[in-house]
mmCIF file of the N, C-alpha and C atoms, coordinates in Angstrom:
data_MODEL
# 
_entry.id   MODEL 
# 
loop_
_atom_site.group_PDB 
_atom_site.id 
_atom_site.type_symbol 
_atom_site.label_atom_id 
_atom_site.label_alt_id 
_atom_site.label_comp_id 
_atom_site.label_asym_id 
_atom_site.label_entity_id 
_atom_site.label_seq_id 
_atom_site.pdbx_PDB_ins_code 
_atom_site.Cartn_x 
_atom_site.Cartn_y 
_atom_site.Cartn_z 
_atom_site.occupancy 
_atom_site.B_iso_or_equiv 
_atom_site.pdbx_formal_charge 
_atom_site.auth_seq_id 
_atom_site.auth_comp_id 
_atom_site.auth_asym_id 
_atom_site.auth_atom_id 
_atom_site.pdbx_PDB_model_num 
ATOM 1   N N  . UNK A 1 1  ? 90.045  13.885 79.984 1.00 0.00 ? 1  UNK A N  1 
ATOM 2   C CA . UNK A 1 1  ? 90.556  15.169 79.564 1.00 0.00 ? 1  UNK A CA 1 
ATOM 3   C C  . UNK A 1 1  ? 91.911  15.383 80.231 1.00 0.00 ? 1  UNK A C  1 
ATOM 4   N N  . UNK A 1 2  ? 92.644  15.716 79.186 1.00 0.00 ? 2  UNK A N  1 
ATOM 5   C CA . UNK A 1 2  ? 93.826  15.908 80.052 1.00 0.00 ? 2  UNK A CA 1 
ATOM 6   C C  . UNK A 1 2  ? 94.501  17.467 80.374 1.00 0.00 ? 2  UNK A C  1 
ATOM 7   N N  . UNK A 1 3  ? 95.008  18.175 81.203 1.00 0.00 ? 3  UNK A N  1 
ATOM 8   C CA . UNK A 1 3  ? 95.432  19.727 81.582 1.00 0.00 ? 3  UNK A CA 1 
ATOM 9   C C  . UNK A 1 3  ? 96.600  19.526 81.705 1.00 0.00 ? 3  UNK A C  1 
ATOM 10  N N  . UNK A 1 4  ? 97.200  20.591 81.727 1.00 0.00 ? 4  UNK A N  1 
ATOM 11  C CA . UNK A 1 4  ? 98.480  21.120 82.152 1.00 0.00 ? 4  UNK A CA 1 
ATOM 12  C C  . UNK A 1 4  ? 98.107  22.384 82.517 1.00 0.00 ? 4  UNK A C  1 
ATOM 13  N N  . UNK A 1 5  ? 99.331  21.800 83.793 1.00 0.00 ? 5  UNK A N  1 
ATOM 14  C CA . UNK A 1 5  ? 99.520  23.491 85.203 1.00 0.00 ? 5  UNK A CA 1 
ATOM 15  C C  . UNK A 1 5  ? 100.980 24.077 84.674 1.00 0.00 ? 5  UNK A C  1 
ATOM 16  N N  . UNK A 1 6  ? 100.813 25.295 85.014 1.00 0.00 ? 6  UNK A N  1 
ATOM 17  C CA . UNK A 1 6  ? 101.994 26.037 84.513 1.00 0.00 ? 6  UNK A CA 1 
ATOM 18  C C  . UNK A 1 6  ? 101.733 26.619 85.858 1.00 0.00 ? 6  UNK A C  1 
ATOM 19  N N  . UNK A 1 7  ? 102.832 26.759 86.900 1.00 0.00 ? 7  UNK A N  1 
ATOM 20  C CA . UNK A 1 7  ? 103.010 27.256 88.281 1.00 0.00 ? 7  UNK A CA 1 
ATOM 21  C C  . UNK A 1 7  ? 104.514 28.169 88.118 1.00 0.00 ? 7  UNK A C  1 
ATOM 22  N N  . UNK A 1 8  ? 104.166 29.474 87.997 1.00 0.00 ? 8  UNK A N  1 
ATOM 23  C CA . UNK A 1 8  ? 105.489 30.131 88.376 1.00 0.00 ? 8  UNK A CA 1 
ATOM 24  C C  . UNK A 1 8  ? 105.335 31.415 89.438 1.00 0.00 ? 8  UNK A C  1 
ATOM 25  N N  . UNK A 1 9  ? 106.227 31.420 90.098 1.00 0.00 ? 9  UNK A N  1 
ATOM 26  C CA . UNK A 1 9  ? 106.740 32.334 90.916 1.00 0.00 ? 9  UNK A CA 1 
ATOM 27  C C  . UNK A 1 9  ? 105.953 33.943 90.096 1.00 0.00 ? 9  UNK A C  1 
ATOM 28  N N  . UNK A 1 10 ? 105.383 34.834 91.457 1.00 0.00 ? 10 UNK A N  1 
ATOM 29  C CA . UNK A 1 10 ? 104.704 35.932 90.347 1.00 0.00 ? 10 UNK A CA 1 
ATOM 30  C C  . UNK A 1 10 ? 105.951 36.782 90.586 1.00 0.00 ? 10 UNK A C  1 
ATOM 31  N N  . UNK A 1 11 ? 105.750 37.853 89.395 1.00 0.00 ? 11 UNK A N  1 
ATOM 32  C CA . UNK A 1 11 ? 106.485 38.865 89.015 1.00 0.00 ? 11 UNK A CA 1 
ATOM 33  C C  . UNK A 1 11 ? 107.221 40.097 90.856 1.00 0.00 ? 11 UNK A C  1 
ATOM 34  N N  . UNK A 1 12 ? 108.240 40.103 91.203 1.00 0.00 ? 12 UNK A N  1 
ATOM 35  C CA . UNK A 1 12 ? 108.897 40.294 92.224 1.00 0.00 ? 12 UNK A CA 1 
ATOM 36  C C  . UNK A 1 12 ? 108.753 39.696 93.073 1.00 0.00 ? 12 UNK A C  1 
ATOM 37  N N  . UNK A 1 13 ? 108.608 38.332 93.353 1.00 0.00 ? 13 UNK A N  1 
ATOM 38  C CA . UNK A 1 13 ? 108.843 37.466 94.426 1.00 0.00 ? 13 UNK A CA 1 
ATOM 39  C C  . UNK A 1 13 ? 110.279 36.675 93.783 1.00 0.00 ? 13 UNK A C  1 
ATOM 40  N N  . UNK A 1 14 ? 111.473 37.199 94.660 1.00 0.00 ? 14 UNK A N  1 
ATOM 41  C CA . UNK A 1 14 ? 112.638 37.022 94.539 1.00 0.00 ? 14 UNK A CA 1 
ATOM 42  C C  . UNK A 1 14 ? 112.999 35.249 94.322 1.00 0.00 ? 14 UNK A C  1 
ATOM 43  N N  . UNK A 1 15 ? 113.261 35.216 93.310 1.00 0.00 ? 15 UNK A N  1 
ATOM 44  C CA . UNK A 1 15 ? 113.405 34.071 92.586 1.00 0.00 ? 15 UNK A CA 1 
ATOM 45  C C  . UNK A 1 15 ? 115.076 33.244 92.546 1.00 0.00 ? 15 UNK A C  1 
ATOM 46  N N  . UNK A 1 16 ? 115.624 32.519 93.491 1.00 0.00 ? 16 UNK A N  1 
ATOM 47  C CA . UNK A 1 16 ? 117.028 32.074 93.837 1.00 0.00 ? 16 UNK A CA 1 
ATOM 48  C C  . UNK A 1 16 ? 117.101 31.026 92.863 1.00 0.00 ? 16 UNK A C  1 
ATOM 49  N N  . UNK A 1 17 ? 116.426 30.112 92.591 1.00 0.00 ? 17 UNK A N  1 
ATOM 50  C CA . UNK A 1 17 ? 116.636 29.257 91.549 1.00 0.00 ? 17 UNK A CA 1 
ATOM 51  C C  . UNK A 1 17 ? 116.595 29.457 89.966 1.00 0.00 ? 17 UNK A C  1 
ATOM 52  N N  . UNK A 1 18 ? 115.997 30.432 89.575 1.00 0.00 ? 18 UNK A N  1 
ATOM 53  C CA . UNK A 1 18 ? 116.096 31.074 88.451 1.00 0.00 ? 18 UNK A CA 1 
ATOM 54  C C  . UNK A 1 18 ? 117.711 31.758 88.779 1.00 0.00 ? 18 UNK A C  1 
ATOM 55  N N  . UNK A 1 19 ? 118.050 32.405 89.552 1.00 0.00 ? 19 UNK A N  1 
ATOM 56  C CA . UNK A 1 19 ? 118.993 33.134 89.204 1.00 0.00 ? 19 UNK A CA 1 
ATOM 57  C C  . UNK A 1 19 ? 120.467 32.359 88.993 1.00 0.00 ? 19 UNK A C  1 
ATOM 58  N N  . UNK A 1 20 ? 120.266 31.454 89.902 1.00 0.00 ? 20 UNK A N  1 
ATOM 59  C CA . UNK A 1 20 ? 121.393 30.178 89.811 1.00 0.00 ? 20 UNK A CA 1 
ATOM 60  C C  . UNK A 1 20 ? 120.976 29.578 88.034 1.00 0.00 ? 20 UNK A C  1 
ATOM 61  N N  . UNK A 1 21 ? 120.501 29.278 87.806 1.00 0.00 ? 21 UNK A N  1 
ATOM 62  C CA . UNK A 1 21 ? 120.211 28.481 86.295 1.00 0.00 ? 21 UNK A CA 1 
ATOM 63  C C  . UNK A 1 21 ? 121.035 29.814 85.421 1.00 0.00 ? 21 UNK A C  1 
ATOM 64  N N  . UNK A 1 22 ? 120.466 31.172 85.647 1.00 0.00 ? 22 UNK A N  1 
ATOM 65  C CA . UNK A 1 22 ? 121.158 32.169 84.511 1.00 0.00 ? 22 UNK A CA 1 
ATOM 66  C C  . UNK A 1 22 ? 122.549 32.204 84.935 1.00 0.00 ? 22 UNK A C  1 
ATOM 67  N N  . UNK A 1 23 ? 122.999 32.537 86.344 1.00 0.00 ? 23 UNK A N  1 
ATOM 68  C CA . UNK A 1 23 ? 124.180 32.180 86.500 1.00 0.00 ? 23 UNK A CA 1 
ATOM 69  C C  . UNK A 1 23 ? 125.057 30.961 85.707 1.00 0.00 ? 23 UNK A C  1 
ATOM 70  N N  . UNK A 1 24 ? 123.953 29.862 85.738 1.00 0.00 ? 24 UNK A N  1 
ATOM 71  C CA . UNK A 1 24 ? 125.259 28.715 85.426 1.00 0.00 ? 24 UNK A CA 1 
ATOM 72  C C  . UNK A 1 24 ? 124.885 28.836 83.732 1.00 0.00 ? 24 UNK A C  1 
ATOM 73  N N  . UNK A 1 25 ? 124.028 29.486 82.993 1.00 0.00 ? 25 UNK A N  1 
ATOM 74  C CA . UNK A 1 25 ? 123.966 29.526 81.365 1.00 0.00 ? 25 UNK A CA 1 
ATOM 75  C C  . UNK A 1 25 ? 125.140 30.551 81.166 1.00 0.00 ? 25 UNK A C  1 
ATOM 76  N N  . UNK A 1 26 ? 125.610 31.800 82.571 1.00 0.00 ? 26 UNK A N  1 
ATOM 77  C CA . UNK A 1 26 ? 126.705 32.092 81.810 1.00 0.00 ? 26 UNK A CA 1 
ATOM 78  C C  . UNK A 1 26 ? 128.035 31.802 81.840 1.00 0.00 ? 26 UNK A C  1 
ATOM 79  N N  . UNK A 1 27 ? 128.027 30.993 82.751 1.00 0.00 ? 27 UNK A N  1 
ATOM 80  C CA . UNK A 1 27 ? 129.140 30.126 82.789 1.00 0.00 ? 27 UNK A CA 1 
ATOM 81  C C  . UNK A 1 27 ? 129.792 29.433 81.864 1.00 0.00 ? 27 UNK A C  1 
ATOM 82  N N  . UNK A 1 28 ? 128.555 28.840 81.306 1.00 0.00 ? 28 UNK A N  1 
ATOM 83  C CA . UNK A 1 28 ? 128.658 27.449 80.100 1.00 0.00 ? 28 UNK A CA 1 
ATOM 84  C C  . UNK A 1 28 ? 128.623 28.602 78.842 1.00 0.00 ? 28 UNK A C  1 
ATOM 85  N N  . UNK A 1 29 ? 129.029 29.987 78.806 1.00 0.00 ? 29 UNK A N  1 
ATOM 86  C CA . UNK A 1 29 ? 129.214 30.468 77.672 1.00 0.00 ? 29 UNK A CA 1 
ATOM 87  C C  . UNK A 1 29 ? 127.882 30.904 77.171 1.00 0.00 ? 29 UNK A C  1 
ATOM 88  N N  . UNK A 1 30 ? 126.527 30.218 77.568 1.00 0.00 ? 30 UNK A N  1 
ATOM 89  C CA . UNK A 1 30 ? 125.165 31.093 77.046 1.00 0.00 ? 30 UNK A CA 1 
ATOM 90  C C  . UNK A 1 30 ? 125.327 32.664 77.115 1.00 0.00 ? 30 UNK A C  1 
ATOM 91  N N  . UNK A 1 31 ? 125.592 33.551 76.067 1.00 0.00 ? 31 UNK A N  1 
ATOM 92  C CA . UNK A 1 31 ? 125.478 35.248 76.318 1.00 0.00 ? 31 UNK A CA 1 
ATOM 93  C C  . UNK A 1 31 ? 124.028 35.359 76.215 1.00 0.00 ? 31 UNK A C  1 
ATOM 94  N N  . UNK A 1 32 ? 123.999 36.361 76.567 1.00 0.00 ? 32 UNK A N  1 
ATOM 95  C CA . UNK A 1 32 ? 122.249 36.956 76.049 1.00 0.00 ? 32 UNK A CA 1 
ATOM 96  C C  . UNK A 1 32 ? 121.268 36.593 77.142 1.00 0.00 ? 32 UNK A C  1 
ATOM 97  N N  . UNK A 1 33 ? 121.501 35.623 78.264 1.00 0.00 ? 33 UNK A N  1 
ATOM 98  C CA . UNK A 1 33 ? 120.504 35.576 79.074 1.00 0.00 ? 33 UNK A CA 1 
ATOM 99  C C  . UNK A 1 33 ? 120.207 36.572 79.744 1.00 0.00 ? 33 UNK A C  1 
ATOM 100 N N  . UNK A 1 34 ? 119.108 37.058 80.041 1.00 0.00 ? 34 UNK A N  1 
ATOM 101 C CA . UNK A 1 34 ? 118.893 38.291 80.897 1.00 0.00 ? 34 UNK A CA 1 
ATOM 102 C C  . UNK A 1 34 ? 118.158 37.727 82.445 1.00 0.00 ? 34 UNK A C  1 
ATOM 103 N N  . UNK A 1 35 ? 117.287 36.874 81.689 1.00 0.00 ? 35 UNK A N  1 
ATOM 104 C CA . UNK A 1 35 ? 116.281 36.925 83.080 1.00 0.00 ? 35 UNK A CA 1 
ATOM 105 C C  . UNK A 1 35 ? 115.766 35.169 83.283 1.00 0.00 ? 35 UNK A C  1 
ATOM 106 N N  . UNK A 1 36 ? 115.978 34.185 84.012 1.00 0.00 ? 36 UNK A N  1 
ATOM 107 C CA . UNK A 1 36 ? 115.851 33.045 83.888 1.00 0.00 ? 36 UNK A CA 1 
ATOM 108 C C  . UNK A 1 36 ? 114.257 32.989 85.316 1.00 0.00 ? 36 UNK A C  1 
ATOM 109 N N  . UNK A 1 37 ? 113.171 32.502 85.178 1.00 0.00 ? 37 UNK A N  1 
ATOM 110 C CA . UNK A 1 37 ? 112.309 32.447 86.518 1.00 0.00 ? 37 UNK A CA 1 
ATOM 111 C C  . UNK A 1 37 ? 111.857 30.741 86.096 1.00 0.00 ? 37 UNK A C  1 
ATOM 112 N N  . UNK A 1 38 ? 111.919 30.023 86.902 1.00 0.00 ? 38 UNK A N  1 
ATOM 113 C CA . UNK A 1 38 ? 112.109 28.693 87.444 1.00 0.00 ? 38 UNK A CA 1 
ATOM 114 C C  . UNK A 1 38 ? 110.536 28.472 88.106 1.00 0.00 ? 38 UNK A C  1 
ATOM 115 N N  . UNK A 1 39 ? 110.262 27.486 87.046 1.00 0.00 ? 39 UNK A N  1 
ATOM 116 C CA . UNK A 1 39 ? 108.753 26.927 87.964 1.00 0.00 ? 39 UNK A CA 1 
ATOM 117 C C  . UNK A 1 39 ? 108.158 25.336 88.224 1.00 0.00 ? 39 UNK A C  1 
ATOM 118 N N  . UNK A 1 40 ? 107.129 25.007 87.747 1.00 0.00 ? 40 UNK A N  1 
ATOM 119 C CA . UNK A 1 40 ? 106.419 23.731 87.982 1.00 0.00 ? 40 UNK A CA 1 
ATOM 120 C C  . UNK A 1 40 ? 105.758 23.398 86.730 1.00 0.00 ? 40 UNK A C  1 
ATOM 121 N N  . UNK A 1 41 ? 105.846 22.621 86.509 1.00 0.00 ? 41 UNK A N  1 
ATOM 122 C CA . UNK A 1 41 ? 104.688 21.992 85.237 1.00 0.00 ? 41 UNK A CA 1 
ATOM 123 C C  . UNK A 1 41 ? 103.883 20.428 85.887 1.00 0.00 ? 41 UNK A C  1 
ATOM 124 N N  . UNK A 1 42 ? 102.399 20.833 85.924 1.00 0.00 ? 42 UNK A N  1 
ATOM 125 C CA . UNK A 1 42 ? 101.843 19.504 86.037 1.00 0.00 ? 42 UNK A CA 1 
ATOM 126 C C  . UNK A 1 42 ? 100.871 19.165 85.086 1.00 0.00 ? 42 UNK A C  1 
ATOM 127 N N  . UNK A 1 43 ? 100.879 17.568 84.730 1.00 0.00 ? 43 UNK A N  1 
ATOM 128 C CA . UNK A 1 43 ? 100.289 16.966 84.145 1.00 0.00 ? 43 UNK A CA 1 
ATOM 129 C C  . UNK A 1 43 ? 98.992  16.618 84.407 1.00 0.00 ? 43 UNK A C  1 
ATOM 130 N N  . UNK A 1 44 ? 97.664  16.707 84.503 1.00 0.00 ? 44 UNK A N  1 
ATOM 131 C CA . UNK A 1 44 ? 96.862  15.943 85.374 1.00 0.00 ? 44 UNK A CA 1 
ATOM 132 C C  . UNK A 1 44 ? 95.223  15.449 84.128 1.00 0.00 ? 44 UNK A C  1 
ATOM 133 N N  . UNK A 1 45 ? 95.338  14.174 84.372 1.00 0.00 ? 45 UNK A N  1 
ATOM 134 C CA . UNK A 1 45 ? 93.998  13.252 83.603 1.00 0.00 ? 45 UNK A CA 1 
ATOM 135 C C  . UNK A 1 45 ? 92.986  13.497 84.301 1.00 0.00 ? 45 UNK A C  1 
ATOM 136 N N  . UNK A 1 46 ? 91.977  13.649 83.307 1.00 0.00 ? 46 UNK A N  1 
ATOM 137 C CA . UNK A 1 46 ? 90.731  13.887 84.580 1.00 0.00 ? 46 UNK A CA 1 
ATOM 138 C C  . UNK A 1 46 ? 89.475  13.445 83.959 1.00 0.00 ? 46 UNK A C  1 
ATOM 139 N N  . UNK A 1 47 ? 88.760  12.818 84.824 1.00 0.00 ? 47 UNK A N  1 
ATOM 140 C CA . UNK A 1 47 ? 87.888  12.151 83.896 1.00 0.00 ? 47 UNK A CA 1 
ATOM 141 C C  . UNK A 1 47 ? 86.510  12.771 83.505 1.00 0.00 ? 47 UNK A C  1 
ATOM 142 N N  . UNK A 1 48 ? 86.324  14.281 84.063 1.00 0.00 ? 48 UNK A N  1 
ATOM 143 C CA . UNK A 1 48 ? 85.485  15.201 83.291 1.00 0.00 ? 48 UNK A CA 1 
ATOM 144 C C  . UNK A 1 48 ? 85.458  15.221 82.170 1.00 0.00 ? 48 UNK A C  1 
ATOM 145 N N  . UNK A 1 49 ? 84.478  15.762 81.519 1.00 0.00 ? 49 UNK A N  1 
ATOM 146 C CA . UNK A 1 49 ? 84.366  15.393 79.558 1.00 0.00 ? 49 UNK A CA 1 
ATOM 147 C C  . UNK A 1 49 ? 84.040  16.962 79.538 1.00 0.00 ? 49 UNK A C  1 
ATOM 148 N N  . UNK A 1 50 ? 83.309  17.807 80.888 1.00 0.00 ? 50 UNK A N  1 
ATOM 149 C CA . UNK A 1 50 ? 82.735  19.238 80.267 1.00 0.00 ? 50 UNK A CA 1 
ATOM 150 C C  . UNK A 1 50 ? 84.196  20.405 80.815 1.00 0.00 ? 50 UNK A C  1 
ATOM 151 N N  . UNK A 1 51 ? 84.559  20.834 79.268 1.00 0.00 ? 51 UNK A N  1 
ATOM 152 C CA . UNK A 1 51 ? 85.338  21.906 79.479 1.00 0.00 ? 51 UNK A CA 1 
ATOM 153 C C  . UNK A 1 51 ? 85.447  23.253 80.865 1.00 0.00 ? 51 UNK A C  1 
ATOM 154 N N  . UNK A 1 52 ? 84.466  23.161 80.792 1.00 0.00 ? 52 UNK A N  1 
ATOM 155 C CA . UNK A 1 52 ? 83.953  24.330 82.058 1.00 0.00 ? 52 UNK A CA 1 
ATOM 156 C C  . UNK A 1 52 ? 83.932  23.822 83.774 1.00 0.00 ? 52 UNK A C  1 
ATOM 157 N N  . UNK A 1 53 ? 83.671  22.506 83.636 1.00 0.00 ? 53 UNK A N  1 
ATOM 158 C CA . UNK A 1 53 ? 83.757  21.969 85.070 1.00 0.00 ? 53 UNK A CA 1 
ATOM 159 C C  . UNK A 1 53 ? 85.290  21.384 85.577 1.00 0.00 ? 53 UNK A C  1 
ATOM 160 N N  . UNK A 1 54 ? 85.779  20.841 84.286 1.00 0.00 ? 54 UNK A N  1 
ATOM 161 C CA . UNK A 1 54 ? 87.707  21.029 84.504 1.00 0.00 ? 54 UNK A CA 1 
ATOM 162 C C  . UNK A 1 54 ? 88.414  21.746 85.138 1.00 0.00 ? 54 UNK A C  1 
ATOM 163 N N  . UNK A 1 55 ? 87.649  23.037 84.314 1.00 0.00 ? 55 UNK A N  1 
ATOM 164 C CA . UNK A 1 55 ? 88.460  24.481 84.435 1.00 0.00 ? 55 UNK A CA 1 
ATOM 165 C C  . UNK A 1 55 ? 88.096  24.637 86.163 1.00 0.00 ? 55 UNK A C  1 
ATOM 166 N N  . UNK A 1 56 ? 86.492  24.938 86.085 1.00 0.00 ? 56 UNK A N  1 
ATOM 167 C CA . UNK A 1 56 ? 86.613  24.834 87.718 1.00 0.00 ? 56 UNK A CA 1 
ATOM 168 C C  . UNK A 1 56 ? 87.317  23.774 88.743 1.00 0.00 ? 56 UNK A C  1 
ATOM 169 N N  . UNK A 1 57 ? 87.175  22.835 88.372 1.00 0.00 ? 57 UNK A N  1 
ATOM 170 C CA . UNK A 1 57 ? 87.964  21.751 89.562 1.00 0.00 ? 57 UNK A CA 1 
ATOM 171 C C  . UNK A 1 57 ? 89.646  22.268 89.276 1.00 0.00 ? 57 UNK A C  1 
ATOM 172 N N  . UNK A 1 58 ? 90.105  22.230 88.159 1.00 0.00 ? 58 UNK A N  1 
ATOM 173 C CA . UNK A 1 58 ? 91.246  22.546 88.392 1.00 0.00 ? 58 UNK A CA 1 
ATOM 174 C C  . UNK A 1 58 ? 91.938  23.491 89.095 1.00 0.00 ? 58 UNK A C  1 
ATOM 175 N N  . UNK A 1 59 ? 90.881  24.748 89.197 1.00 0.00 ? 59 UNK A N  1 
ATOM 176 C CA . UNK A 1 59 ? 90.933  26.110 89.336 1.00 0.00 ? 59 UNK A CA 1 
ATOM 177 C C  . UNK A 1 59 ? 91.021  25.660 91.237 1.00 0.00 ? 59 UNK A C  1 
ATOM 178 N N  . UNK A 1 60 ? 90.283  25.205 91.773 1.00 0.00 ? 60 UNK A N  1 
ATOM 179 C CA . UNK A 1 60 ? 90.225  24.781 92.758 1.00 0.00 ? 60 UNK A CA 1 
ATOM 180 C C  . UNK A 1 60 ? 91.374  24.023 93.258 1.00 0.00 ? 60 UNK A C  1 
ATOM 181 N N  . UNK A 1 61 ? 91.279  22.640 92.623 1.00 0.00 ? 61 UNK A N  1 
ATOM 182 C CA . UNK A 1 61 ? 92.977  22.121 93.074 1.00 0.00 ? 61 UNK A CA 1 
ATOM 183 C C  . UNK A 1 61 ? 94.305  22.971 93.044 1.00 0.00 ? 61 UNK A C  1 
ATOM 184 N N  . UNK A 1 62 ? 94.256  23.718 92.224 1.00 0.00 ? 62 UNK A N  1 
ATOM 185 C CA . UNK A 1 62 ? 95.653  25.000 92.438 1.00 0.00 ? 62 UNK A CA 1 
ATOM 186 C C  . UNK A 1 62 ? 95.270  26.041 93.472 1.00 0.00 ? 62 UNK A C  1 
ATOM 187 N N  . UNK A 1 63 ? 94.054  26.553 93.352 1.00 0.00 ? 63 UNK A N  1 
ATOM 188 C CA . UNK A 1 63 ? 93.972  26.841 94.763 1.00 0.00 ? 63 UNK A CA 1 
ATOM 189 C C  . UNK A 1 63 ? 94.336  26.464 96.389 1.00 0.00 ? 63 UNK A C  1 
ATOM 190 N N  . UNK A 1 64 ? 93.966  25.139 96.484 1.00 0.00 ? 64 UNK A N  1 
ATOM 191 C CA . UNK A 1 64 ? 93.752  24.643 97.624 1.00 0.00 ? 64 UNK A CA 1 
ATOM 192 C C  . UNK A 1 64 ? 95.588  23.490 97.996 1.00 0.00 ? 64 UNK A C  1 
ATOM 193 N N  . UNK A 1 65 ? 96.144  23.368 97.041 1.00 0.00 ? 65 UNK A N  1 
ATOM 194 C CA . UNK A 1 65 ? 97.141  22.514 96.733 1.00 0.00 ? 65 UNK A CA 1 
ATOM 195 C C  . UNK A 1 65 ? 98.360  22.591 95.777 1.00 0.00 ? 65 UNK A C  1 
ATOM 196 N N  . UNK A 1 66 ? 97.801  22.900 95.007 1.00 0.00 ? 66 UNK A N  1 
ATOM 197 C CA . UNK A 1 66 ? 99.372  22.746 93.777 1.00 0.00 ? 66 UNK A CA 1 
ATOM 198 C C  . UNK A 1 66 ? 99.886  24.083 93.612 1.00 0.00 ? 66 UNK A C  1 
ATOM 199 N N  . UNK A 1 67 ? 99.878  25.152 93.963 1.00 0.00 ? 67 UNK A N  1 
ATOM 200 C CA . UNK A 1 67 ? 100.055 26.762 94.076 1.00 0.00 ? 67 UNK A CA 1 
ATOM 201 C C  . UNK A 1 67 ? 100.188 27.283 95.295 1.00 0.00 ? 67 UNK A C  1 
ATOM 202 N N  . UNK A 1 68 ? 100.741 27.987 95.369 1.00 0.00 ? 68 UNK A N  1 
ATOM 203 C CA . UNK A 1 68 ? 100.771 29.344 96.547 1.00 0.00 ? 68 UNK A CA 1 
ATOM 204 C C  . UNK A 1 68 ? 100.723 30.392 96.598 1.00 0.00 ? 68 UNK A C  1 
ATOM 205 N N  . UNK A 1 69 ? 98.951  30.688 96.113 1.00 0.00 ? 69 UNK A N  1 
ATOM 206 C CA . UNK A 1 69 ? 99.080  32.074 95.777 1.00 0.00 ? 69 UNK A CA 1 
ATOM 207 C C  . UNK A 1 69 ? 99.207  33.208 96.067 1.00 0.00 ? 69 UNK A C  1 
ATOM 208 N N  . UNK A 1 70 ? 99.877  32.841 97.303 1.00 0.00 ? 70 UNK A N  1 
ATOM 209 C CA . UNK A 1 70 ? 100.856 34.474 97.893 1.00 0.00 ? 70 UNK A CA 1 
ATOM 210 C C  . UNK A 1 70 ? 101.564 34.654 96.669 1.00 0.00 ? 70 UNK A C  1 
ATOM 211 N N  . UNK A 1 71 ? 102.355 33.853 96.581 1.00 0.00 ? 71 UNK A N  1 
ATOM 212 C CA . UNK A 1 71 ? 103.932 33.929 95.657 1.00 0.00 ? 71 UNK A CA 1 
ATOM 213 C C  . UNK A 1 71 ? 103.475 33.173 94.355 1.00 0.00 ? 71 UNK A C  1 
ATOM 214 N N  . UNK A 1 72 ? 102.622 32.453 93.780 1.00 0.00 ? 72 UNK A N  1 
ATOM 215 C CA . UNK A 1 72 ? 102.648 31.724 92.696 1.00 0.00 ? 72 UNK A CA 1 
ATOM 216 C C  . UNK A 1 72 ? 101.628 32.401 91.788 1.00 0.00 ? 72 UNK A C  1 
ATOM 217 N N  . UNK A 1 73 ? 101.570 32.474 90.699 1.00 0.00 ? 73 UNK A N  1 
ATOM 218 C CA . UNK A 1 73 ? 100.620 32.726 89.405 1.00 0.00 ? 73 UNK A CA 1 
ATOM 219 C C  . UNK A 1 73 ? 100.688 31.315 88.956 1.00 0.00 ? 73 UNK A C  1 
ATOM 220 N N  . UNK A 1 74 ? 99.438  30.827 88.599 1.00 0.00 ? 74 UNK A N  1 
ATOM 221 C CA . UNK A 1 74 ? 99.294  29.562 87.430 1.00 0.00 ? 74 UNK A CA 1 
ATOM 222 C C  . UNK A 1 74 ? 98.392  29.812 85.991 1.00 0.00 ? 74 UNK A C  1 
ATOM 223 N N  . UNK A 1 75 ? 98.462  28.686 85.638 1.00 0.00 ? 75 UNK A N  1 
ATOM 224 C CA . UNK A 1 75 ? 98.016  28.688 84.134 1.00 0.00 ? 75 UNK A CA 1 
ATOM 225 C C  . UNK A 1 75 ? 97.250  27.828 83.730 1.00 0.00 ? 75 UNK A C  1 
ATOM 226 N N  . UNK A 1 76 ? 96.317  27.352 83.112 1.00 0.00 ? 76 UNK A N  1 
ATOM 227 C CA . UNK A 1 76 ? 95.780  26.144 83.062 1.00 0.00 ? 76 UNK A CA 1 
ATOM 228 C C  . UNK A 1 76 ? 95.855  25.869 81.623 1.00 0.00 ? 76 UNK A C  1 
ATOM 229 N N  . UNK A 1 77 ? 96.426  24.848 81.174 1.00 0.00 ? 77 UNK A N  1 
ATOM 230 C CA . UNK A 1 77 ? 95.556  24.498 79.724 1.00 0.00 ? 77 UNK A CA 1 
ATOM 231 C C  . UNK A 1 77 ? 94.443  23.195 79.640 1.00 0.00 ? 77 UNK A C  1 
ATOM 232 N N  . UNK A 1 78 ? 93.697  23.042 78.842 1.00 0.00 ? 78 UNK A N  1 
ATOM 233 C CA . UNK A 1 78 ? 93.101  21.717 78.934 1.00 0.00 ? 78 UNK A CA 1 
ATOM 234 C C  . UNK A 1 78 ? 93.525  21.426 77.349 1.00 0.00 ? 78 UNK A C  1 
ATOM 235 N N  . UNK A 1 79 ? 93.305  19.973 77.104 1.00 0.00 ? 79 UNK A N  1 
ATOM 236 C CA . UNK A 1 79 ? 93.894  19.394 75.744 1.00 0.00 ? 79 UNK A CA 1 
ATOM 237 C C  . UNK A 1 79 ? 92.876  18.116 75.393 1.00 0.00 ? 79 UNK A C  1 
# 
């Protein structure tokens, strides 16, 4: 089974790398950017087959490792 992590910065935890990226879209002439927030995407194979025990192990590994959930919100998909 394979997931994807979606790891971003939560909503007012001051975000410097997002703001540099909108900075440099308006540089290069991008108008219209308002708000750029900068995160993580992971890939991960897993050799669970039951939807529900994924979710938990995964739920766990972002807990314990791939997140910081002072400052991070994640996402899980499975596929």
């Amino acid at each position: 089974m394979k997931a994807k992590v979606h790891i971003t910065l939560k909503r007012g935890v001051l975000d410097p790398q997002g703001k540099a990226v909108a900075h440099s879209l308006a540089s290069l002439g991008f108008a219209g950017v308002t708000e750029v927030r900068q995160g993580k995407f992971i890939e991960i194979d897993l050799a669970e087959t039951d939807p529900a025990k994924a979710r938990t192990k995964l739920d766990e590994m972002c807990r314990k490792l791939l997140a910081n959930t002072v400052i991070e919100d994640y996402a899980i998909e499975l596929a």
